[in-house]
C-alpha positions as CSV (number, residue, x, y, z in Angstrom):
1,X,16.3,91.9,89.2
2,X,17.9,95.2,91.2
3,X,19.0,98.0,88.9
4,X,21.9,98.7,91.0
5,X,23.6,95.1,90.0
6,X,24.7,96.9,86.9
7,X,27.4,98.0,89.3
8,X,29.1,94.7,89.2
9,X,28.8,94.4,85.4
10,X,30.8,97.2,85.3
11,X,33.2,96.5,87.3
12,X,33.6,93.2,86.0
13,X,33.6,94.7,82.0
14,X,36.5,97.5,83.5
15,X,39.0,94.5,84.9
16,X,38.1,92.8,81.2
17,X,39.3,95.9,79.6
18,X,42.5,95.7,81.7
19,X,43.7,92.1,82.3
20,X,42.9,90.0,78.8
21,X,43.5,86.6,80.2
22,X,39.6,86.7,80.7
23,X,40.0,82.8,81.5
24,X,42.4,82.6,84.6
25,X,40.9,84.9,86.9
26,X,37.1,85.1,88.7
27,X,35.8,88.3,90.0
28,X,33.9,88.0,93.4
29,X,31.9,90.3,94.9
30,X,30.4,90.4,98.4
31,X,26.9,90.2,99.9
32,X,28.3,93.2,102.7
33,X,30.0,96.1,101.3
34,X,32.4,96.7,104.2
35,X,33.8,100.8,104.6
36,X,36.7,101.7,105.6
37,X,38.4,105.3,106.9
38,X,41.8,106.3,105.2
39,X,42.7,106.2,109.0
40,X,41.9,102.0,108.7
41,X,45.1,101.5,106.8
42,X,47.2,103.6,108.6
43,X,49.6,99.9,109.4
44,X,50.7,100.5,106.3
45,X,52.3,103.7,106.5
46,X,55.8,102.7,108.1
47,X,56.7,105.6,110.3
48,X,53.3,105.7,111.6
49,X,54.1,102.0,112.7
50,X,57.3,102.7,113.6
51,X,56.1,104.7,115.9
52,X,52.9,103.4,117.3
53,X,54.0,100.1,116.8
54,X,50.9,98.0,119.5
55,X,48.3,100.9,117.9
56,X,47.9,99.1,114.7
57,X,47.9,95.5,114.8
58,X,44.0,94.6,114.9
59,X,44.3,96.4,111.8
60,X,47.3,94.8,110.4
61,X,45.8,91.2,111.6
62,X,42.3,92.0,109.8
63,X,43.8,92.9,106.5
64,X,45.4,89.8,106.7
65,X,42.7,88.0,107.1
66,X,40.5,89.6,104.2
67,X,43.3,89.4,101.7
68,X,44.3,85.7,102.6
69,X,40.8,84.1,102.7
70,X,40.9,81.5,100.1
71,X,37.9,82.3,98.2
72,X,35.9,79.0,97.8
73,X,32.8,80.2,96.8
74,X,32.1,80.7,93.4
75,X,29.2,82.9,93.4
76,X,30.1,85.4,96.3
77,X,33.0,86.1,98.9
78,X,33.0,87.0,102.1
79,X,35.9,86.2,104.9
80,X,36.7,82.9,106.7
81,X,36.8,82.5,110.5
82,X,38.2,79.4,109.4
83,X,42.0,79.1,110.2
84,X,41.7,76.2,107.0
85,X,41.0,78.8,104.7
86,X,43.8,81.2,105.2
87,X,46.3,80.7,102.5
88,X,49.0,81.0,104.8
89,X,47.8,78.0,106.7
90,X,47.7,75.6,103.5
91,X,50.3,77.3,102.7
92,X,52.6,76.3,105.3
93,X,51.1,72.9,105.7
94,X,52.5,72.4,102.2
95,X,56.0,73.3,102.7
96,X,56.3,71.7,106.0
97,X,55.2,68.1,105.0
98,X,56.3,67.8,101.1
99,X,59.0,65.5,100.1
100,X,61.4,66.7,97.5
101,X,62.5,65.1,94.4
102,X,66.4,63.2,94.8
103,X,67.8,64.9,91.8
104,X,70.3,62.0,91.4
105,X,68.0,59.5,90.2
106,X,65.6,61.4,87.9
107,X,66.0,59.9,84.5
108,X,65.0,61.2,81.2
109,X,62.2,58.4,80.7
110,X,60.8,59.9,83.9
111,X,60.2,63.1,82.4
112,X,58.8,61.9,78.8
113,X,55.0,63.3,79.4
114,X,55.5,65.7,81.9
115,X,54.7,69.4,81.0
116,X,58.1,70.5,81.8
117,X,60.1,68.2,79.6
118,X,58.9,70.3,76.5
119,X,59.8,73.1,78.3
120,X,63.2,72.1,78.7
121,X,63.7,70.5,75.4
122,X,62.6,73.8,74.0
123,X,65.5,75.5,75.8
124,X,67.9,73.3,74.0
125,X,70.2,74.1,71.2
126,X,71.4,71.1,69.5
127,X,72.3,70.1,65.6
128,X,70.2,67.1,66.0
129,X,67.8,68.4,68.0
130,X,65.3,67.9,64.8
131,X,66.1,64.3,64.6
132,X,65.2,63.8,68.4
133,X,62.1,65.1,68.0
134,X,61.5,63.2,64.9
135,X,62.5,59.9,67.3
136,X,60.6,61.4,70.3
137,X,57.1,61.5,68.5
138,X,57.5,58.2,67.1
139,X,57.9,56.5,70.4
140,X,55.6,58.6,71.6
141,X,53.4,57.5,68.9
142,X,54.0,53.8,69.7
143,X,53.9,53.8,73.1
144,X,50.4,55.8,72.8
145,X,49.2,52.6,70.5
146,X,50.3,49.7,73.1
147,X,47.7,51.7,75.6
148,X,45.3,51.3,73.4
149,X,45.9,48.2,72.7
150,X,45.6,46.9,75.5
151,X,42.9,48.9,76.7
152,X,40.8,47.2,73.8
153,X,41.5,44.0,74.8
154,X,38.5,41.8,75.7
155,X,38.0,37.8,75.6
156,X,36.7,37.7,72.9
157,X,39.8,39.3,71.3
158,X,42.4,38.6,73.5
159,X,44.3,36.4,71.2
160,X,44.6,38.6,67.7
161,X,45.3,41.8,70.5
162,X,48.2,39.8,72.0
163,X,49.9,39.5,68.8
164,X,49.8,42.7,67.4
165,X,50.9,44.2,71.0
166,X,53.7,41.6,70.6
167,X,54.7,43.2,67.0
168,X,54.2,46.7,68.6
169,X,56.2,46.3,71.4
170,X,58.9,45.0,69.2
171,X,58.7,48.2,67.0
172,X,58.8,50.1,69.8
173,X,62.3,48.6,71.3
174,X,63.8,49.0,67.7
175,X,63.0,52.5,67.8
176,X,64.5,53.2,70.9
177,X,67.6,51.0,69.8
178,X,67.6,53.2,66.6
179,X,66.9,56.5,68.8
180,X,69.6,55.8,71.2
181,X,72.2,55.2,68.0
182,X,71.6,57.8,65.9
183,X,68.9,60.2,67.1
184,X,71.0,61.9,69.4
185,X,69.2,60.3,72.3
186,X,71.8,60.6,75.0
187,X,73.3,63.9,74.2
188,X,70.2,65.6,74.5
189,X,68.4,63.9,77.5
190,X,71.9,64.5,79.2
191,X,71.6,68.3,78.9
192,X,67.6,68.4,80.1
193,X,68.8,66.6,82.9
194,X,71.7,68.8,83.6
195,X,68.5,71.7,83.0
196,X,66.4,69.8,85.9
197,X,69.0,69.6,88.1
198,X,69.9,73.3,87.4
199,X,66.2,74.4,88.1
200,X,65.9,72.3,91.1
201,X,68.7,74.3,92.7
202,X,66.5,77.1,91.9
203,X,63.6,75.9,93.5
204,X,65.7,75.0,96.4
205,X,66.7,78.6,96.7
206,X,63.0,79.8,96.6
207,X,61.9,77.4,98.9
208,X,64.8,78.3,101.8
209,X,63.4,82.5,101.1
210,X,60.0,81.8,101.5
211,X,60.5,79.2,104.4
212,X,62.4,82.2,105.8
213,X,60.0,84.8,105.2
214,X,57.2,82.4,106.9
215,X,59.5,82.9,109.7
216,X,60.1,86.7,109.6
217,X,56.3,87.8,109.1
218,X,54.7,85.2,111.5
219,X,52.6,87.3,114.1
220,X,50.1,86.7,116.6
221,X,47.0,88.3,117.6
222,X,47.4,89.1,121.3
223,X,43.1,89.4,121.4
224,X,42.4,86.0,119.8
225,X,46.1,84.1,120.2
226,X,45.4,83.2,116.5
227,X,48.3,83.1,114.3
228,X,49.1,85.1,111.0
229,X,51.2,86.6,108.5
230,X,52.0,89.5,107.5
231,X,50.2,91.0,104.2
232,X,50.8,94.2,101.9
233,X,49.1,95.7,98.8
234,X,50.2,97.6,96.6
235,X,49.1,100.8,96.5
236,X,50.7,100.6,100.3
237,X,49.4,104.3,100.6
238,X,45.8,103.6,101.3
239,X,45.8,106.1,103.9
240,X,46.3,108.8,101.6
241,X,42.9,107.6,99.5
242,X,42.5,111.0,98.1
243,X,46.1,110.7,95.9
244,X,45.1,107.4,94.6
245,X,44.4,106.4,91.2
246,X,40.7,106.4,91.6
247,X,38.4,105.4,88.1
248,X,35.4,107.1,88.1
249,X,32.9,105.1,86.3
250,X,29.5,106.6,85.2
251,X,26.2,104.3,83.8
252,X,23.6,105.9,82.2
253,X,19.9,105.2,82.2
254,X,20.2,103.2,78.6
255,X,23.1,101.0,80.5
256,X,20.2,100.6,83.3
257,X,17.7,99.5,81.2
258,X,19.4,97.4,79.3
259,X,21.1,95.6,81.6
260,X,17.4,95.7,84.2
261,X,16.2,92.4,82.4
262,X,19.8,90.4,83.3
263,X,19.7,87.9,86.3
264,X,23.3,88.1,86.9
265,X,24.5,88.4,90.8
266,X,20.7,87.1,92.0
267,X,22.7,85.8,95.0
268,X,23.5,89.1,96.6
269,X,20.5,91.2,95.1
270,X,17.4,89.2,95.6
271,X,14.2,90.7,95.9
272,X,14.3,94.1,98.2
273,X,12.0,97.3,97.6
274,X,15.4,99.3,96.5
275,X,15.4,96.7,93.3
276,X,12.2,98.8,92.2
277,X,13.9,102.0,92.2
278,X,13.5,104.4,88.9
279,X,17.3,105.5,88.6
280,X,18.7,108.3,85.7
281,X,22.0,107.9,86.5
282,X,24.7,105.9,88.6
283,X,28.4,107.5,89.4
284,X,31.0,105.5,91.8
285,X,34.4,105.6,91.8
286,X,36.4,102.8,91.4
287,X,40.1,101.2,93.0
288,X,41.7,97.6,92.5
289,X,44.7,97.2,95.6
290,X,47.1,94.6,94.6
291,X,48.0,91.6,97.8
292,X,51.6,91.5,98.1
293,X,53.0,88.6,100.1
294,X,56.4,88.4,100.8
295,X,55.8,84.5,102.1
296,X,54.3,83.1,99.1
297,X,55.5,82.1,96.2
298,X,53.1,80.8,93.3
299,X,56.0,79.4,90.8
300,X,56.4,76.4,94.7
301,X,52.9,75.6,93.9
302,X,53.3,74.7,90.6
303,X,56.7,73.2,90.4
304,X,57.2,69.1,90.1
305,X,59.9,69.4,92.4
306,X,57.9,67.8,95.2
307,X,55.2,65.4,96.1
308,X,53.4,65.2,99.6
309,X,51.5,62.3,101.4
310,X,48.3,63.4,103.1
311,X,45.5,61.2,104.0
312,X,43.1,64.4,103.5
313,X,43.9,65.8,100.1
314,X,41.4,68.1,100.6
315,X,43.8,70.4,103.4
316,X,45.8,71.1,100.6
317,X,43.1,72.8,98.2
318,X,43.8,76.6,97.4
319,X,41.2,76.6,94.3
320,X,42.2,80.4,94.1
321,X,43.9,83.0,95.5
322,X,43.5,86.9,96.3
323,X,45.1,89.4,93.7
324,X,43.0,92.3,94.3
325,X,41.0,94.0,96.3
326,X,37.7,96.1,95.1
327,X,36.9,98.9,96.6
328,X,34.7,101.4,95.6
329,X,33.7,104.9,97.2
330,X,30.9,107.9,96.0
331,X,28.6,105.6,95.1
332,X,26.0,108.1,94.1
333,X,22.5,107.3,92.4
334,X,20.2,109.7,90.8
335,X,17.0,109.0,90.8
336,X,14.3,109.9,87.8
337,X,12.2,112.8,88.8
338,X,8.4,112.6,89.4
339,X,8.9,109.3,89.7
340,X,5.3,107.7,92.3
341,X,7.7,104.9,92.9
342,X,10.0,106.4,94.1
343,X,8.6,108.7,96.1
344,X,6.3,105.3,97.5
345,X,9.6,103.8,98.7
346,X,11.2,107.0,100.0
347,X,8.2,107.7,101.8
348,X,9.4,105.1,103.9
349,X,12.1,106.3,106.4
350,X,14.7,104.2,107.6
351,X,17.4,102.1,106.2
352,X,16.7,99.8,103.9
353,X,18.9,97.1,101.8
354,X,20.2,97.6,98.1
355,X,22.0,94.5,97.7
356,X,25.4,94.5,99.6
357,X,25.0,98.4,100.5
358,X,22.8,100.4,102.6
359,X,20.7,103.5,101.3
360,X,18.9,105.4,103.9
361,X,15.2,107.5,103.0
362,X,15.4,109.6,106.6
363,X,18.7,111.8,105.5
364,X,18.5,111.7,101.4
365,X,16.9,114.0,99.3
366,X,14.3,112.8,96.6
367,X,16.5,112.9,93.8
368,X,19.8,111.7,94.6
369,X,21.6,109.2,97.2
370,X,24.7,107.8,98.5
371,X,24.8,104.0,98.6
372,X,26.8,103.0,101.9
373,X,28.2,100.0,103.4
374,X,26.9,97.9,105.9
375,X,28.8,99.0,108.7
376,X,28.4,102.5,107.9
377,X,25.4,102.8,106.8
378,X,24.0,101.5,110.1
379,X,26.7,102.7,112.0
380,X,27.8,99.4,113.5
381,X,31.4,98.0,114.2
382,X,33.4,96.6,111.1
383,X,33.7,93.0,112.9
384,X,30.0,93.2,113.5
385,X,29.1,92.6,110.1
386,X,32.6,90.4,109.3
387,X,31.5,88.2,111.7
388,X,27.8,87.6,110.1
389,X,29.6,87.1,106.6
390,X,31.8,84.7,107.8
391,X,28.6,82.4,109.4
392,X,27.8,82.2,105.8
393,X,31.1,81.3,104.4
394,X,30.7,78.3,106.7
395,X,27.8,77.3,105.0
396,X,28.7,73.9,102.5
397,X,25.1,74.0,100.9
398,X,25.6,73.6,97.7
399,X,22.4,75.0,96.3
400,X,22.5,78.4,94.9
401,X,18.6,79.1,96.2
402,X,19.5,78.3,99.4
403,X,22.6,80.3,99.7
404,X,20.7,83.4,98.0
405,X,17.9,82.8,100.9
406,X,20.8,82.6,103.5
407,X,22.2,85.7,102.1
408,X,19.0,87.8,101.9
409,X,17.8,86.8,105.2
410,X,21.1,88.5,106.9
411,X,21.0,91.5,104.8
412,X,17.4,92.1,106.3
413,X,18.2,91.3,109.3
414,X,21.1,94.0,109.8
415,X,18.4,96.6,108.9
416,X,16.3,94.9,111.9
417,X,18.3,94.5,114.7
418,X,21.2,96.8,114.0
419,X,19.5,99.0,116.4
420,X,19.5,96.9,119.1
421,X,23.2,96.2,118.5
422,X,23.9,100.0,118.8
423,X,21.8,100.7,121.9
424,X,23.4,97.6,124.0
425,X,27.3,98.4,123.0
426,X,26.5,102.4,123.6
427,X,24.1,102.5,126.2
428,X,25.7,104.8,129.0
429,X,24.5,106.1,132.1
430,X,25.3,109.4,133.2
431,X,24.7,110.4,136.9
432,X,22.9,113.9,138.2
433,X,19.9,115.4,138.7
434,X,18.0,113.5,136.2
435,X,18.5,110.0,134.9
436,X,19.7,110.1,131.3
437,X,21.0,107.3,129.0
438,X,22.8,108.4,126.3
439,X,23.0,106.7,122.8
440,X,25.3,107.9,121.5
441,X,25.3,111.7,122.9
442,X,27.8,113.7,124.1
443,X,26.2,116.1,126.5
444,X,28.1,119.5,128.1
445,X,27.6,120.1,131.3
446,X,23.8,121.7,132.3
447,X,23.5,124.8,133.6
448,X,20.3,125.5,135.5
449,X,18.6,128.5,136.0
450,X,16.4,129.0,139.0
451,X,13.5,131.5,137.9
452,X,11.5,132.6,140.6
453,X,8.3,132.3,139.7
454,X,5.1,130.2,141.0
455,X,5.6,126.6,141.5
456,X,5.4,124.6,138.5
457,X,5.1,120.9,137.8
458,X,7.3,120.4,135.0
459,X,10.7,120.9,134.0
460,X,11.8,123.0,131.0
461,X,14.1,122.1,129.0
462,X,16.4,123.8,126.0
463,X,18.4,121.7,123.9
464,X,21.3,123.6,121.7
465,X,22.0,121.7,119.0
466,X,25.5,121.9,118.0
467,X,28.2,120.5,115.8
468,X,30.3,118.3,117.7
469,X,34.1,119.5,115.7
470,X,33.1,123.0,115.3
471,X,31.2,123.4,118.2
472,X,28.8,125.9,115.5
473,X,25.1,125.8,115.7
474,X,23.2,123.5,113.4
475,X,20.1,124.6,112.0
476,X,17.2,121.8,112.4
477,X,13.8,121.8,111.0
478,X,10.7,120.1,113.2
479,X,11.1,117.2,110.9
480,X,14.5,116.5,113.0
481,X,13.2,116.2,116.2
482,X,10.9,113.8,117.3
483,X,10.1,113.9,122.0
484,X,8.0,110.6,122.6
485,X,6.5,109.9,125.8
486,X,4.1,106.5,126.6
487,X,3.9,106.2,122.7
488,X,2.6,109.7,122.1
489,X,4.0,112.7,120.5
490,X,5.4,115.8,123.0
491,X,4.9,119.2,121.9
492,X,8.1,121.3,121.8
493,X,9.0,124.8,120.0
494,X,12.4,125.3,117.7
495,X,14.0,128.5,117.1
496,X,17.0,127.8,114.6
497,X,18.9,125.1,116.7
498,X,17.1,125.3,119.8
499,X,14.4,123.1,120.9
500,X,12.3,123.8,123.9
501,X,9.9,121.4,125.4
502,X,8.0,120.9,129.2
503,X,8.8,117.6,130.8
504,X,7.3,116.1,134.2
505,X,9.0,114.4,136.6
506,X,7.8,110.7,137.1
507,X,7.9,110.2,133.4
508,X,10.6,109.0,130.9
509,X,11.0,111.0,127.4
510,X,13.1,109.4,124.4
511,X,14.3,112.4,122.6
512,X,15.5,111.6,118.8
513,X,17.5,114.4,116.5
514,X,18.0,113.0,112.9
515,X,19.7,115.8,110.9
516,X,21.3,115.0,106.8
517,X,24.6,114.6,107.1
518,X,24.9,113.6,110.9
519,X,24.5,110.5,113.3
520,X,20.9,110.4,114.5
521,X,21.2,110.6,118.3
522,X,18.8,109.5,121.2
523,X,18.4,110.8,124.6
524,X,16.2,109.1,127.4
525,X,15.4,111.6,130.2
526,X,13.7,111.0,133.5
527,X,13.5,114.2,135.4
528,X,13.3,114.3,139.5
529,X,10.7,115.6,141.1
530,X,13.1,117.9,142.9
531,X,13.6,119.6,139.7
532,X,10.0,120.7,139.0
533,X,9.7,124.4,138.6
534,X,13.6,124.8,137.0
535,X,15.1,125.4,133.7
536,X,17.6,123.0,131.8
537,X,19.7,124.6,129.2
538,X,22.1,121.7,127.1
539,X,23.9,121.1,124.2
540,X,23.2,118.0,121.7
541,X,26.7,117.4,120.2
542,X,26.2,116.1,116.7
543,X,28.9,114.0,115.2
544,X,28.8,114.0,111.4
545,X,28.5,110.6,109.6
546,X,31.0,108.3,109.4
547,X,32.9,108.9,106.4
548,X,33.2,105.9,103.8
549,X,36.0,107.0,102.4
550,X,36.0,103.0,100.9
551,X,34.1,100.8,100.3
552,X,35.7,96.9,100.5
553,X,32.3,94.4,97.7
554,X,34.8,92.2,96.7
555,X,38.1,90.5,95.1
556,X,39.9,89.3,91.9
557,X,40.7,85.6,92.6
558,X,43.6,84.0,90.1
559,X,42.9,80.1,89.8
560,X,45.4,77.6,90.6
561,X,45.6,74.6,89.0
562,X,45.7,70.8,89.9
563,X,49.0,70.2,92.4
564,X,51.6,68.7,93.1
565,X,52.9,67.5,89.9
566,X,55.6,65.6,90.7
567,X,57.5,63.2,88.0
568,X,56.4,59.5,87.0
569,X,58.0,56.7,89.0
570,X,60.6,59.8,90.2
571,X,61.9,59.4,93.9
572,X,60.5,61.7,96.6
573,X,62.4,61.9,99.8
């Protein structure tokens, strides 16, 4: 079992702490940590909206979709391509096919064993409102006998069964004859119907704001044509991460060990070489966003003031909905020193998987690392790796070994083609003297120097490398550069950022720079053979890593209940 699912624990033990209704919510976490800029949730920030008002809505549709994915799942959560999974679809199929109670005719008999007639009665303050009750359990009492009587009967019995349901039943009318006379029957039921009819006006009134709001905040997304609504959190100023309440949360090594033994979260951490990993200490910090949504109202859901008629029952299940949002950023590891297992797997350069985040050996030191997201991590587009979660969210295999398979299958499979994703959406071709395809490189201009000297067969090159903001000199060791030609290693000389190397015409050269804290970059070069004999001077702009300022592994989910809940033998228009 990985090491680093103690993270979850955590997490889960810190909401715990906070919310004690332990019972009514789930905590989900994903199988893709998903990062985010500050920038990312700039839609938020009104003015900025106001006035860049077409710049932000793939943002604004995308946070709608990850906070209104109706998390179905139970062991992970990820988000739905699925327009029958947005909350605001179900939503909306609800309140535009439910029939509503006709107030007029509900009678108090109609409300006897529904949840909200004690609700009611308790909201009553009567002088005989102790003899009621006294009355109401009785019958209640009765009545609950009769069932049972006649769920008893067989033919065997049927006889003695009918004659004692005959007495009961006659008890049972002299109660309610004795009720009604002196029990305050009518007085009572009177006022919890005038209560009803009072709260059904309320629910009337919520129902017309929300209907409205469904109006207001419906959108469209002009790239897909899909339709949405609009979706806030609260804090609304996730742009300006740095001023938010952020929880640090620190685990020691006794947490770790403790905890190593657990098979909790198996579906998201299955077996990777990262689970092996000797770890001292683990530090993240941690951030739950509340979903606001002005559309939706909960109390709708849960009110007996409507029924619906659906020949699919199952278009109506919202199992749970989206509170909260986890994000987490800083995920930082330290690793035990002198550890031969961990220098075995660091030894190994590249990305590899840790569960839903990416660590990478080629730019960490021995003794600590940053766990990244997906995206970032291997520096692919957000809806890159969206798009692979939600394949899996389609999945409706039920089997927990399967879906664990499923899941560790894709999380290999970013670290093996995400290359091959990068080079085919970056691949560029830039015209002159020499064929060049950059990916991704920004490259100055060349100046070339003519030296008059014998005729030589090669070209020589001098690469600057350089910071891409600052445009300052960035010191590189030999272990940064790698020149490859036909499979083989090319000889080259660095002086602080400069690398210089001999390359022929007629032959192609991949030229790779991987310095910490920067985007590895890759340059194929093809020189002419009118360019033998010269000397190339260029700058390799570096663009520092993509910051993960945070990191979206998952949501707190409140359950709803069993609906509708609509009133025995009541009329539904």
């Amino acid at each position: 079992m990985s090491k680093l699912a103690i993270i979850f624990k955590k997490i889960e033990e810190d909401f715990h702490r906070e919310v004690k209704a332990k019972g009514e919510y789930d905590i989900i976490f994903s199988p893709f940590s998903t990062g985010f800029t500050y920038e990312d949730f700039l839609f938020l920030d009104s003015n900025e909206a106001a006035l860049n008002a077409n710049k932000y809505l793939d943002e604004l549709y995308e946070f709608s979709q990850i906070a209104n994915t109706v998390p179905r799942k139970n062991d992970f959560w990820t988000i739905s391509g699925e327009q029958k999974d947005y909350l605001f679809n179900v939503y909306q199929l609800i309140l535009q096919n439910l029939r509503l109670l006709d107030p007029d005719t509900l009678k108090a008999d109609m409300l006897y064993e529904h949840p909200v007639f004690d609700q009611a009665l308790n909201a009553i303050t009567h002088d005989g409102i102790d003899t009621y009750r006294s009355f109401l359990q009785l019958a209640f009492k009765t009545k609950r006998e009769i069932r049972e009587l006649k769920d008893s009967m067989t033919a065997e019995n049927k006889k003695a069964v009918e004659l004692e349901l005959q007495l009961k039943e006659g008890n049972y009318e002299d109660i309610i004859s004795e009720w009604a006379a002196s029990g305050f029957k009518d007085e009572v039921e009177s006022r919890i119907l005038e209560i009803m009819k009072s709260e059904f006006r309320r629910f009337m009134t919520k129902l017309s704001e929300s209907k409205a709001q469904l109006d207001v905040l419906k959108r469209t997304h002009a790239a897909s044509g899909a339709t949405y609504f609009v979706t806030s959190c609260r804090p609304n100023n996730l742009y300006n991460g740095d001023d938010l309440d952020w929880k640090r949360i620190t685990i020691t090594k006794n947490e770790i060990d403790a905890f190593s033994a657990s098979q909790d979260y198996q579906i998201i951490f299955d077996n990777q070489e990262s689970n092996d990993l000797d770890i001292e200490r683990i530090d993240f910090d941690l951030l739950y966003v509340n979903i606001t949504r002005a559309w939706f109202d909960k109390s709708l859901l849960e009110s007996p003031f409507w029924d619906i008629s659906l020949l699919d029952r199952s278009e109506l299940e919202i199992p749970r909905i989206t509170t909260q949002l986890i994000f987490v950023r800083n995920v930082d590891i330290k690793l035990i020193t002198n550890s031969a297992k961990n220098n075995q797997i660091l030894s190994q350069k590249g990305n590899m998987n840790a569960g839903p985040f990416i660590l990478n050996t080629a730019v960490i030191g021995k003794q600590k690392m940053a766990l990244k997201s997906f995206n970032k991590g291997l520096n692919l587009d957000r809806k890159t790796v969206m798009e692979v979660a939600s394949g899996i969210n389609k999945k409706n295999q039920v089997k927990a070994s399967f879906m664990k398979h499923m899941i560790s299958k894709k999380q290999n499979q970013f670290i093996r083609v995400a290359p091959k994703i990068k080079e085919t959406r970056r691949k560029t071709t830039v015209p002159g003297f020499a064929h060049m395809t950059l990916n991704p490189m920004i490259l100055h201009k060349p100046i070339i120097a003519t030296v008059a000297t014998a005729p030589k067969k090669y070209v020589t090159y001098t690469f600057s490398i350089i910071e891409a903001e600052s445009n300052a000199a960035i010191q590189a060791s030999k272990e940064n550069v790698n020149i490859v030609s036909d499979d083989k290693t090319v000889d080259f000389q660095l002086a602080h950022n400069q690398v210089t190397c001999n390359l022929y015409p007629g032959k192609t050269y991949e030229i790779q720079v991987s310095v910490d804290g920067f985007e590895m970059q890759q340059l194929n070069i093809s020189p002419g053979e009118g360019d033998a004999g010269k000397k190339v001077k260029r700058q390799i702009l570096l663009k520092a890593e993509p910051k993960d300022n945070l990191q979206l592994i998952g949501v707190i989910a409140l359950k709803i209940g069993q609906y509708p809940h609509p009133f025995r033998n009541a009329n539904y228009l």
